[in-house]
N, C-alpha and C positions, 0 to 999 in steps of 0.2 A: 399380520404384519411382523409378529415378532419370530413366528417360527421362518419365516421370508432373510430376514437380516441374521438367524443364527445360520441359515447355509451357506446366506451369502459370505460371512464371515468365515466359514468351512475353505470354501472353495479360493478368499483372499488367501487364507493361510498357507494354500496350496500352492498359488501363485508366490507367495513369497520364497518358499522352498526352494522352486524350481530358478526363482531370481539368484538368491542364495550361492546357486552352485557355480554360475557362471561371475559372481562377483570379484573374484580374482584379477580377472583382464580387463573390469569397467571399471569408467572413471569415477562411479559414484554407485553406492549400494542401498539398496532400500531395507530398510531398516524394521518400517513398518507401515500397513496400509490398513486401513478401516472405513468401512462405509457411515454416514453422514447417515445418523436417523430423524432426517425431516419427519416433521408431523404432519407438511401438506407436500406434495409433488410443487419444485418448484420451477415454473417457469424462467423465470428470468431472477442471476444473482448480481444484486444490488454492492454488495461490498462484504468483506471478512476482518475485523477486528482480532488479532490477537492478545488474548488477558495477559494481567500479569502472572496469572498461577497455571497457566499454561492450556486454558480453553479457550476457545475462539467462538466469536458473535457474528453471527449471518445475519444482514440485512436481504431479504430476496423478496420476489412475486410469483402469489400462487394463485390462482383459481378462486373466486371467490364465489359464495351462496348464492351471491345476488347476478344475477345471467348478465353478459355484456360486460365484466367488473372485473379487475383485478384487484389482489388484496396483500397488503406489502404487511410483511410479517419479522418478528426477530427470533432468532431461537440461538440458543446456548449450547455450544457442544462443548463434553470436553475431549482429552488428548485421546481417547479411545471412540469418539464418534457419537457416543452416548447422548441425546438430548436433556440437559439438565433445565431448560428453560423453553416456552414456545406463546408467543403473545401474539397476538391480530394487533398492526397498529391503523387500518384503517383499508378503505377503498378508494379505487381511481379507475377511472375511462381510459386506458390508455390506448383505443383505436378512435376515440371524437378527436377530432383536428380543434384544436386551441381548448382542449380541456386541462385542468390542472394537472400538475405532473409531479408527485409526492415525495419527498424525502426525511429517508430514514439515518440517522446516524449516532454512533456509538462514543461516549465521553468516561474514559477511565480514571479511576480514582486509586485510593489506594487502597481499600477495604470493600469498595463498588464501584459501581459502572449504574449512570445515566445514559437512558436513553431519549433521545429527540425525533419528536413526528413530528414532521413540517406536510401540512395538505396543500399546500403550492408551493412549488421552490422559487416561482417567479419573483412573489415577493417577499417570504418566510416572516411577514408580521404576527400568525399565529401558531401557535404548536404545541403539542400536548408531549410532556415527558412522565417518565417514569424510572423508578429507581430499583437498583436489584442488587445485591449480594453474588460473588461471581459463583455463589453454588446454584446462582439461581431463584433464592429466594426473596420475595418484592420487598422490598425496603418502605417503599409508597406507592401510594394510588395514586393511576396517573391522573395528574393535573393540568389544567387548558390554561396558558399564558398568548401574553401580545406583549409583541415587540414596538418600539419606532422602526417606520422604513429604513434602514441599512444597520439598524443595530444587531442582527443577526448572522451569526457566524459559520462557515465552515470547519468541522472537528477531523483529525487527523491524528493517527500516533504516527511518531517518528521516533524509535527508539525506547527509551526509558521517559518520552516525556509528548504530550497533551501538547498541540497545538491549533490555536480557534484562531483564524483568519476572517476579515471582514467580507461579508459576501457583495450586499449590493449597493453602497454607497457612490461608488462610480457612476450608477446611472443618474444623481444629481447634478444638477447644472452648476452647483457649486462646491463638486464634492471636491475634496481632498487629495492631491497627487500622492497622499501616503496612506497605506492599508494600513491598518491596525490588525496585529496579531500576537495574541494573547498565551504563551510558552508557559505550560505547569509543568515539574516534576512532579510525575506519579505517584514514587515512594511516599517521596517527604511533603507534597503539597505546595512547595514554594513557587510562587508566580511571578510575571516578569511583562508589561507591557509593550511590546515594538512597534516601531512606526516603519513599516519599508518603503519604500520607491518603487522599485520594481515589483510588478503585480504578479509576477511570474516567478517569483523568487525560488528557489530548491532550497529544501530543507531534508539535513541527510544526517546518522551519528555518527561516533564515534566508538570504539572499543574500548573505551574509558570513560565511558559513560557521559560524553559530551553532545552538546545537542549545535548543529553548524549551520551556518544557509549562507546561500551562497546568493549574489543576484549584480545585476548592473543598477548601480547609483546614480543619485539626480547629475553626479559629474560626469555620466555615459562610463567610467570606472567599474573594472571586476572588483566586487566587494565580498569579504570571509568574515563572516563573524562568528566567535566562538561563546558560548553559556554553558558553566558548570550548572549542576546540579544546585549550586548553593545562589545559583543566578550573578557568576562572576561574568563579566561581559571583556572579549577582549575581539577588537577591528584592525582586520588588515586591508589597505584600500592598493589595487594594483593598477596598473596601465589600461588604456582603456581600447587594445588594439585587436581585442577577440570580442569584438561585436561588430558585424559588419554595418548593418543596418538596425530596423526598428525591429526587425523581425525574429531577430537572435533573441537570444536568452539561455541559462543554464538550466539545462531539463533535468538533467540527471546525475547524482554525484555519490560518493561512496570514497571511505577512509581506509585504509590497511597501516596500522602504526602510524609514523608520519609521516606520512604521503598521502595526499586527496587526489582524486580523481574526479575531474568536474569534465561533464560532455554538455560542450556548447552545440545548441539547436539552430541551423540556421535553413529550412524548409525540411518537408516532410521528411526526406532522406539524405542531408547534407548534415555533418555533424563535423566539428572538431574537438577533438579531445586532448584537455590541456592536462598534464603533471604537476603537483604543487608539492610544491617541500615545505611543511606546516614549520620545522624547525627557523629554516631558512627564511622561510617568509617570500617563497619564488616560484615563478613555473621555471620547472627545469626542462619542460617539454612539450611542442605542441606538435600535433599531426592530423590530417584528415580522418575520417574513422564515418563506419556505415554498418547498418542491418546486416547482418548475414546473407540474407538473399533477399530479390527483386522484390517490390510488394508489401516488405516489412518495415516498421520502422522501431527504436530502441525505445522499449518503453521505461526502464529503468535498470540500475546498476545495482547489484548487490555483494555482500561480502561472507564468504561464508569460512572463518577461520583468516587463513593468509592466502586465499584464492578469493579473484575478483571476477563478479557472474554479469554476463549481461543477460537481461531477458528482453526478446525482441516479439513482436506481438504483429500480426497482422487481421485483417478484417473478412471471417470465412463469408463471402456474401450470400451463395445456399440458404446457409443455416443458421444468417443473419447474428453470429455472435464475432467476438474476440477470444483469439487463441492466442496463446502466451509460448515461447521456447526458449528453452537455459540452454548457455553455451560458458563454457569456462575459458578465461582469455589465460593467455600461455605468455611466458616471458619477451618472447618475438614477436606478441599481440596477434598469434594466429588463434583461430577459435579449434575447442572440441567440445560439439555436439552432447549434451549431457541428458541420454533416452529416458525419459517419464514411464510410466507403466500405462496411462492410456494417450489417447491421440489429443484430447482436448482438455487445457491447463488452462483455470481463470484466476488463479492465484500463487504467489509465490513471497513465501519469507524465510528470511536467511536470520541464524544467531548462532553466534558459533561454529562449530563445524558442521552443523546441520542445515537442513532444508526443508520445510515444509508445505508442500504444498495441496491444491483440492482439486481434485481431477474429477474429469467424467466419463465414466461411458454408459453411455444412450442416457437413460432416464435418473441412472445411478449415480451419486457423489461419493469422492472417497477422500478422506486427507490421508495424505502420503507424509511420510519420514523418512528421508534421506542422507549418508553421510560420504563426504568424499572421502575419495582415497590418495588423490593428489592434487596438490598446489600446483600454481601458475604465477601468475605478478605476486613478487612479494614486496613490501615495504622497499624502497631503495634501488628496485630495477627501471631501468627504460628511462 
């Protein structure tokens, strides 16, 4: 296996070379690519946590000992692909019809990262965690807790900051029209309770290290809320005339200086995309706005430097996954196509002027580094 990933590692380098050369007339250059040294072949990838020290955490399914079984696993890479960590968190049925259906998920700290195995998401009452060092090394043996029915959370980084949302207390017949979601800054540890309305709320940063969400209020109101790092809280409540129906909500949203960008969801390919001037306290703009092509729809906005990315994702039905496409939006909001080095992208994150993402081809993962060469929307256009 290991003399397998130094050729492969050969033959990247080759490839980037030949990248290299033509980098002059593309709008984005790859910087760097390395292959993902899984310890199992994996089927299907669950989720990619990015650390604070610049390695990233696979939750995925592989192949497990026991026949008829998959077995959902974490492992640690850092910025060069290297496996710095690889855990078994468990088995599941995932061809029996109404078997349990497992979730794995990554909680960062400032010093570690907790992990959480949930063996049914249906109702997430039980879960064994485990604690690790982002070099990798276990902090503690994993331990088996119980939750109350709806006291367990969904984890999320958004930025420089931890956010745990309440998973299932909706299905009570006398739950609560407001979710609790639980906002840490990473660095420093400082936490911060919220109650939202909308269950659908987006949460997106800032380049100042602000943590914002965006969502429609119990008054039908587009609502902005803003949290430093030290948990300063400040609410802007707006007109309530970009929500058509029940069906709307802000899926997607992304800051360039002062200016946000929030794209309201109103069915699978209907979107409107409103302009806000965080100074002003206004949308200075709204317009209809859609997928690049038929079939797609926007799965999120990203920012990378003073260029604002869409990634638009459709469903390959074949080969039964989700494929991801970056497209850089231009000051006249036309797109330009932003070419990947393979056909199939299940992740993408932006900081700074870069890009990183985790490609495939055939059986292989790579995380790519990428950096632009030119901007599009910048703060105070359009």
């Amino acid at each position: 296996m290991k003399r397998f990933f130094l050729v492969l590692t050969f033959l990247t380098l080759c490839l980037m070379l030949c990248a290299s050369a033509s980098a002059d007339s593309a709008p984005m250059q790859l910087m760097r690519m390395n292959p993902l040294a899984f310890s199992k072949q994996p089927t299907r990838i669950e989720s990619v946590t990015p650390t604070p020290d610049g390695s990233f955490a696979v939750i995925y399914f592989a192949d497990s000992d026991t026949a008829g079984m998959q077995e959902l696993r974490l492992e640690l890479f850092d910025a060069a692909g290297a496996s710095l960590l690889s855990a078994a968190l468990g088995d599941a049925n995932l061809l029996e019809e109404g078997a349990p259906y497992p979730r794995g998920q990554v909680i960062l700290e400032k010093n570690r990262f907790v992990c959480e195995y949930y063996p049914d998401i249906t109702t997430m009452e039980v879960y064994k965690q485990r604690i690790y060092r982002y070099t990798g090394k276990q902090v503690q043996k994993p331990t088996t807790k119980k939750l109350k029915f709806g006291a367990a959370c969904y984890a999320e980084r958004v930025g420089d900051y931890m956010f745990r949302m309440q998973a299932h207390s909706e299905d009570e017949s006398d739950a609560s029209p407001y979710r609790t979601v639980k906002i840490s800054h990473i660095a420093s540890g400082k936490q911060q309770t919220l109650y939202l309305y909308d269950w659908s709320f987006c949460a997106f940063p800032d380049a100042d290290g602000n943590l914002l969400f965006a969502q429609q209020n119990e008054r039908g109101n587009l609502e902005i809320r803003q949290y430093s790092a030290s948990m300063q809280e400040t609410i802007v409540e707006l007109d309530s005339g970009y929500f058509d129906d029940n069906l709307s909500y802000v899926s997607s949203a992304a800051c360039i200086e002062s200016t946000a960008y929030l794209l309201i969801s109103q069915g699978f390919s209907k979107y409107t995309l409103l302009t806000y001037d965080r100074e002003a306290q206004k949308i200075t703009d709204s317009r209809a706005f859609s997928a690049a092509e038929d079939g797609y729809f926007i799965a999120d906005f990203k920012t990378a430097g003073s260029s604002l990315l869409t990634v638009d994702a459709h469903w390959n039905v074949p080969l039964q996954r989700r494929e991801l496409h970056l497209y850089l939006l231009g000051s006249d909001w036309t797109r330009t196509a932003l070419p990947l080095q393979h056909d199939f992208c299940l992740y993408v994150y932006a900081a700074q002027e870069s890009i990183t993402t985790v490609e495939a081809d055939g059986s292989t993962y790579f995380l790519c580094q990428y950096v632009l060469h030119t901007s599009g929307i910048s703060s105070g256009e359009m």
